[in-house]
C-alpha positions in Angstrom: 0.0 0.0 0.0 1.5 3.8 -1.3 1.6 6.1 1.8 -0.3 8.8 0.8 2.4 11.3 2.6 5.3 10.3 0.9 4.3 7.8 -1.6 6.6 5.1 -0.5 5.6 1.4 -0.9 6.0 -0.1 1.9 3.9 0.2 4.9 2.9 -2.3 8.1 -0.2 -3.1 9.4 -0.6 -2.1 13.1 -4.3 -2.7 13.7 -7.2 -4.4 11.8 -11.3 -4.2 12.7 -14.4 -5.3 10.9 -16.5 -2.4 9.6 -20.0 -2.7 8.2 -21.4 -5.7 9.3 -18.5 -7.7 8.5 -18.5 -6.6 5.1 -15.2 -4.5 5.3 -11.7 -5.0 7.1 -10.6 -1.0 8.2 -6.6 -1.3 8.7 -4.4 1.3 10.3 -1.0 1.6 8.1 2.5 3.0 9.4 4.7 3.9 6.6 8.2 2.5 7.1 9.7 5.6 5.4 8.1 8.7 7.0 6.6 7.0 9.9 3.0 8.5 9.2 0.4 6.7 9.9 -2.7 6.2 7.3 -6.4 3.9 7.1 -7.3 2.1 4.2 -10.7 -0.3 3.7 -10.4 -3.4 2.4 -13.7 -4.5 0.9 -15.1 -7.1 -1.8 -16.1 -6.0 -5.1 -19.3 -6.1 -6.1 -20.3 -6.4 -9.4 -22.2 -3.5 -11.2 -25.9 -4.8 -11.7 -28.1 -3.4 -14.4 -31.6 -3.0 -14.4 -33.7 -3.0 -18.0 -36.8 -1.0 -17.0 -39.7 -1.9 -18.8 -39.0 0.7 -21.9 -35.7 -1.4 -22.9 -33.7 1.3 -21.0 -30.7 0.3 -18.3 -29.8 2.1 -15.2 -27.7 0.8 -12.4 -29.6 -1.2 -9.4 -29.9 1.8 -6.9 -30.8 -0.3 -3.5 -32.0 3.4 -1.8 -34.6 4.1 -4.7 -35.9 0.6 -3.6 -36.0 1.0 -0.4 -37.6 4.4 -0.9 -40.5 2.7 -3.2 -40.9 0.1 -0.4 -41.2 2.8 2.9 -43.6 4.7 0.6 -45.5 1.5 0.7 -45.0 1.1 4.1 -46.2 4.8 5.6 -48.3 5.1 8.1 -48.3 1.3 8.9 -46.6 -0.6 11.6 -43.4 -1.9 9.8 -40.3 -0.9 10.5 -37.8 0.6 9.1 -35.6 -2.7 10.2 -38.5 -5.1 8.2 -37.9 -2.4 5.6 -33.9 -2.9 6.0 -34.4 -6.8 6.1 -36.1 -6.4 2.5 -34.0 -4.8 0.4 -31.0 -7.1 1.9 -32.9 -10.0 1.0 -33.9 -9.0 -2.6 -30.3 -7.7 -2.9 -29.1 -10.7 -2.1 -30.9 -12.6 -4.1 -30.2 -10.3 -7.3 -26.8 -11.0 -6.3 -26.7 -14.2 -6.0 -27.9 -14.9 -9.6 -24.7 -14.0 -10.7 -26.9 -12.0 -13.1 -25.1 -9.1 -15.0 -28.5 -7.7 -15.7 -31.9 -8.0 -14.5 -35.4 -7.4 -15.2 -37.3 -4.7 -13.3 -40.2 -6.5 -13.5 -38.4 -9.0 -11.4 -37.7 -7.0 -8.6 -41.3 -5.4 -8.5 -42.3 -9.5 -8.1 -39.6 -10.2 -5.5 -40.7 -6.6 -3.5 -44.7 -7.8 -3.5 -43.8 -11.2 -2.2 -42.0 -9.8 0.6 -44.7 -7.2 1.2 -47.4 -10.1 0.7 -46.2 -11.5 3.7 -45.4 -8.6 5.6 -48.5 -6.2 5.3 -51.4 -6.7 3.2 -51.7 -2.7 3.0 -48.6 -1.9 1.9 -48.7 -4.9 -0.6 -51.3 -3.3 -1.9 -50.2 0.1 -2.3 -47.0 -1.2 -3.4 -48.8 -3.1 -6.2 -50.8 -0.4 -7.4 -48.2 1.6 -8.6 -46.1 -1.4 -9.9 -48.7 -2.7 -12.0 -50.1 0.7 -13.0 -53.8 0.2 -11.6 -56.2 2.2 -14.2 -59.2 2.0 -12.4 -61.1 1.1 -9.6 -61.8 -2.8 -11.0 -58.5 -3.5 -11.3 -57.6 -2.5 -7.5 -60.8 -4.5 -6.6 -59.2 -7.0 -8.5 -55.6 -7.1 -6.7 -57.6 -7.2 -3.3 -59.8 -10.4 -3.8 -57.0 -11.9 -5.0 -54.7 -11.6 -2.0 -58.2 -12.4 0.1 -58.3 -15.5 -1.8 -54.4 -16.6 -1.6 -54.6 -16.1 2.1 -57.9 -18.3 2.9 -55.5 -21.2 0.8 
């Protein structure tokens, strides 16, 4: 690792800790050179996943506007911004594990309603309303018999 003070090469490790849920390794450098000290992160790469949007277009997954789409779902009910959390890690996760360089949106809209299904009827609801573009009144009556008629199964 460069020191950042005097560019030289070599540099010793004097202290290591887990940062962000495991995720990351924070390590405090000394330079051998200068004697400076210095942190640096030492974290997995992730790969870049992109999302084709239902016009053909691509944009990279952003997990906070998913998690914003889910706590507008979610407002003014009794889930937590924890359940919330526990969500997007899940359908992250799972996005991730696919190994997938690219992704439908219309599979995570599924993946968020069957996570909403189980967590709040509401929110599934409103959630679903706006996902599959609800034109009328029918169609919303349509949604809820439906998820009355999956839950008496």
């Amino acid at each position: 690792m460069r020191c950042p003070y005097c560019e030289n090469e070599d540099s010793k490790v004097i202290d290591s800790r887990h940062t962000e849920d495991g995720r990351a390794i924070r390590r405090r450098r000394e330079c051998e050179a200068c004697g400076k000290r210095f942190t640096t992160y030492e974290k997995v790469e992730e790969m870049i996943l992109m999302v084709i949007k239902k016009d053909g277009s691509r944009q990279a997954f952003d997990r906070n506007k998913l998690m914003n789409g889910i706590i507008r779902a979610c407002e003014k009910r009794p889930v937590s911004v924890t359940d919330i959390e526990k969500i997007v890690d899940s359908i992250e996760r799972k996005l991730n594990n696919t190994m997938e360089k690219e992704v439908e949106s219309t599979l995570i809209g599924e993946l968020v309603m069957d996570k909403l299904k189980d967590l709040d009827e509401v929110a599934y609801v409103r959630f679903a309303s706006v996902y599959r573009q609800f034109t009328d009144v029918n169609t919303f009556v349509q949604e809820v018999e439906r998820l009355l008629t999956n839950r008496n199964k």
